[in-house]
MARRONU-713396 format. One record per atom (N, C-alpha, C, CB): x, y, z. Coordinates in steps of 0.02 Angstrom, whole numbers, plus 32768, in hexadecimal, padded with zeros to 4 digits. Each point is the difference from the previous one (the first is absolute). Glycine has a CB too. Layout:
# MARRONU-713396
XYZ;...
END
This chain:
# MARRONU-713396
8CD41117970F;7FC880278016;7FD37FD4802C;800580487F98;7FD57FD780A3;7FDF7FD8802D;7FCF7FFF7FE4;802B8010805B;7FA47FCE7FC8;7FC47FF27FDC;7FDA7FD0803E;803780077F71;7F8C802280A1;7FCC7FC1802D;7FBA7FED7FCD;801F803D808F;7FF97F8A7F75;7FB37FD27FE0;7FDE7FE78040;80347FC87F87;7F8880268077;7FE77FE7802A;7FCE7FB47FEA;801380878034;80157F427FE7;7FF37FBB7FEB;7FD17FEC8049;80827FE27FA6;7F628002803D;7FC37FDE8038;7FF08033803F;80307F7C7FE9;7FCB80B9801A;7FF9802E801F;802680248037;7FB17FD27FD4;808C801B7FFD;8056800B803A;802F80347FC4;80127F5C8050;7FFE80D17FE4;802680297FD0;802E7FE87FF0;7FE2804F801D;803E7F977FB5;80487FFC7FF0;802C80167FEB;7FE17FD28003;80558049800A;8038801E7FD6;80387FDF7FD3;7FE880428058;80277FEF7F69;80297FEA7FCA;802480227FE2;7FC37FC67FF5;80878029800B;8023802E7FE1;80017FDB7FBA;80478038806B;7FBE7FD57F62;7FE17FF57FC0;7FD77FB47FFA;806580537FCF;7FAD7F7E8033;7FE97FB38000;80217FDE8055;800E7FF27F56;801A802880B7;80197FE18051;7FCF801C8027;80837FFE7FFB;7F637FE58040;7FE07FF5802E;803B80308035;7FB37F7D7FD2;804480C0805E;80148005803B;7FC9800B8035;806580227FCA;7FBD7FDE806E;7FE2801E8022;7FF6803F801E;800D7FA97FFA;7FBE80698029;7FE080447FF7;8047802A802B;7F587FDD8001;80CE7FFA801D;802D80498027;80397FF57FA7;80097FF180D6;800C7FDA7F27;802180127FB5;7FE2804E7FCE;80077F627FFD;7FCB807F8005;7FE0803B7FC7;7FF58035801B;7FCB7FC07FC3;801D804E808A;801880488020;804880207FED;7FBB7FD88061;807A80047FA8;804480138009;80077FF57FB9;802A7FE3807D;7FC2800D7F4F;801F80097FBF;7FDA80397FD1;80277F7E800A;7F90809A8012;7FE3802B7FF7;80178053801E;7FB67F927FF4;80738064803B;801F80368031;8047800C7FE9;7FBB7FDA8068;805A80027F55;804580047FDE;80367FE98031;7FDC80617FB6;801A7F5B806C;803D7FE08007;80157FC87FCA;7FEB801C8077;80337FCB7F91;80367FE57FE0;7FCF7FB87FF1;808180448043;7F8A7F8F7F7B;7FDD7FDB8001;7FE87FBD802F;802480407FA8;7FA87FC3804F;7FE47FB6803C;80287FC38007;7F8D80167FE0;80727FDB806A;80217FB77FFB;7FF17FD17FE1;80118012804C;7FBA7FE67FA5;7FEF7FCC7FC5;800D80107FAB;7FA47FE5805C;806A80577F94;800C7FFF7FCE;804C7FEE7FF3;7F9D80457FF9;80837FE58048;804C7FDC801C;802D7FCD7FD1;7FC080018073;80047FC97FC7;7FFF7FC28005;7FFC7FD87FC6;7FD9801B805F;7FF180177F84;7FE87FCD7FA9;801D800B7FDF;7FA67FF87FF3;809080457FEF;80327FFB7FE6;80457FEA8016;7FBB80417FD9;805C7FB38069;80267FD58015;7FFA7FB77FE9;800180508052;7FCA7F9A7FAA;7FF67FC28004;7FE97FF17FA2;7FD9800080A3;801380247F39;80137FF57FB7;804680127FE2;7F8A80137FF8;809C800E8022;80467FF68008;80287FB3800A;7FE48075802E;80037F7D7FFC;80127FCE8024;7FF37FC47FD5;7FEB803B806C;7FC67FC57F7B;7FFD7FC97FBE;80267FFC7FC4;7F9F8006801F;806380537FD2;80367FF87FBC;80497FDA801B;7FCF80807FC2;803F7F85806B;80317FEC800B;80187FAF7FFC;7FEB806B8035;7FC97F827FF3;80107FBD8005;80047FD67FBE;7FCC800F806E;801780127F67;7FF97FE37F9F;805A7FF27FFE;7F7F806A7FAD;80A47FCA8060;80597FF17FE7;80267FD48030;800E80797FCE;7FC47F83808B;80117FC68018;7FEB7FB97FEB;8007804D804A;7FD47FB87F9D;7FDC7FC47FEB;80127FE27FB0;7FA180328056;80677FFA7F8F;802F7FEC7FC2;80337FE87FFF;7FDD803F7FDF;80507FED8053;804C7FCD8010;7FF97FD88028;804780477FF3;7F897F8F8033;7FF97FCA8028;7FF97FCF7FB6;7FC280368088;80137FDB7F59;7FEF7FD97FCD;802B7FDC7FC1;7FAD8047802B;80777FEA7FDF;804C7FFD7FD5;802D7FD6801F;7FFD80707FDB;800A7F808049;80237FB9803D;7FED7FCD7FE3;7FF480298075;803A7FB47F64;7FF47FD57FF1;7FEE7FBA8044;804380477F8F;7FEF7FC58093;7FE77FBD8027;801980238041;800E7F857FA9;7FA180A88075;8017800F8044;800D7FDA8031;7FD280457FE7;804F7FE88057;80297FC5802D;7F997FFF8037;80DC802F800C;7F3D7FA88025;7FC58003803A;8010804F801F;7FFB7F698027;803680B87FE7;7FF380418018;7FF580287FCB;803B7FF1805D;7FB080057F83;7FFC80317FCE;7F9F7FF87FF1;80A07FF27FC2;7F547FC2803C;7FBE7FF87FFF;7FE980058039;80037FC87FAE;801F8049807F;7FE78026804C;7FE8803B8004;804A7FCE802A;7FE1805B7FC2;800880387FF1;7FD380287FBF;806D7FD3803A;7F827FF17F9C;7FB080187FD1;7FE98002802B;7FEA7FD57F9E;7FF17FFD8073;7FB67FE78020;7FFB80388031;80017F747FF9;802D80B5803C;7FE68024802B;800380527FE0;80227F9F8063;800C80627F61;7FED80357FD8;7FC07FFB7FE6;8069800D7FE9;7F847FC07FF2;7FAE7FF67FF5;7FCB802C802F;80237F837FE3;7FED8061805A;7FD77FFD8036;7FFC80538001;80237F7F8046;8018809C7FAE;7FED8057801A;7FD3801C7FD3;8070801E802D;7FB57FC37F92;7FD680197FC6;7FC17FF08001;80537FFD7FC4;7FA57FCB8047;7FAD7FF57FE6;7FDA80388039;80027F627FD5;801F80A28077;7FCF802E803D;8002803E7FD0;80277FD48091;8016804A7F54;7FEA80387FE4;7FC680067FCC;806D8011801C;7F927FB27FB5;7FB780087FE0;7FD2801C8024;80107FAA7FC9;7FE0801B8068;7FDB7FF6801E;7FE0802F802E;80337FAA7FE2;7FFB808E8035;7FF98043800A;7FE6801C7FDD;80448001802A;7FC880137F99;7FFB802E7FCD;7FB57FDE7FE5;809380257FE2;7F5E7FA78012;7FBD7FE17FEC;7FBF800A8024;80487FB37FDD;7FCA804B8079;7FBA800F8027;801880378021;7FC87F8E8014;806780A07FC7;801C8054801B;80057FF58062;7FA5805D7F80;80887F78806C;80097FFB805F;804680257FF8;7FC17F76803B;802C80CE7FCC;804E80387FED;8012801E804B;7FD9803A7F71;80137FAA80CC;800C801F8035;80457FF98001;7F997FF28037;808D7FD37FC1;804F7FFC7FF2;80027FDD7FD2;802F8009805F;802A7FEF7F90;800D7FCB7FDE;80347FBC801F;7FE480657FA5;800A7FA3809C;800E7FC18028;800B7FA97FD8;7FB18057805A;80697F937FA7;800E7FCC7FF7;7FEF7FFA7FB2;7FF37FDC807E;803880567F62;7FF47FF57FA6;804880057FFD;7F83803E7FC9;
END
């Protein structure tokens, strides 16, 4: 459900606790299909559950090789942007998660 609050004297729009913007909440108020950011934010908590069973079997290696500890570290790297998305709701994409 949309919802405008008005913070420091700016309207803002919200679909329950996510932040969109005002053409989002036009077009999700007009019964299209859900917002790209909400999209996005369940794409991208998908994406974390996921990384928990990648990250378990990295962990289970007993003695990874160097491509393999290559191959963490830039899995890391997507994962943590997806936090990092999802933390300051930067849901315009999910680019480089």
């Amino acid at each position: 459900m949309i919802t405008a609050k008005v913070i420091d004297g700016t309207v803002r729009w919200f679909d329950g606790d996510l932040e969109v913007t005002a053409a989002e909440a036009r077009a999700s108020v007009a019964g299209s299909t859900e917002t790209v950011a909400e999209t996005n934010r369940r794409a991208l908590l998908s994406k974390a559950q996921n990384a928990l069973t990648a990250n378990a079997t990295y962990l289970a290696i007993s003695a990874p090789t160097s491509a393999q500890n290559t191959a963490q570290v830039k899995a890391l790297t997507r994962e943590v942007n997806a936090l990092i998305r999802l933390a300051v709701r930067a849901l315009d994409t999910t680019s480089g998660t």
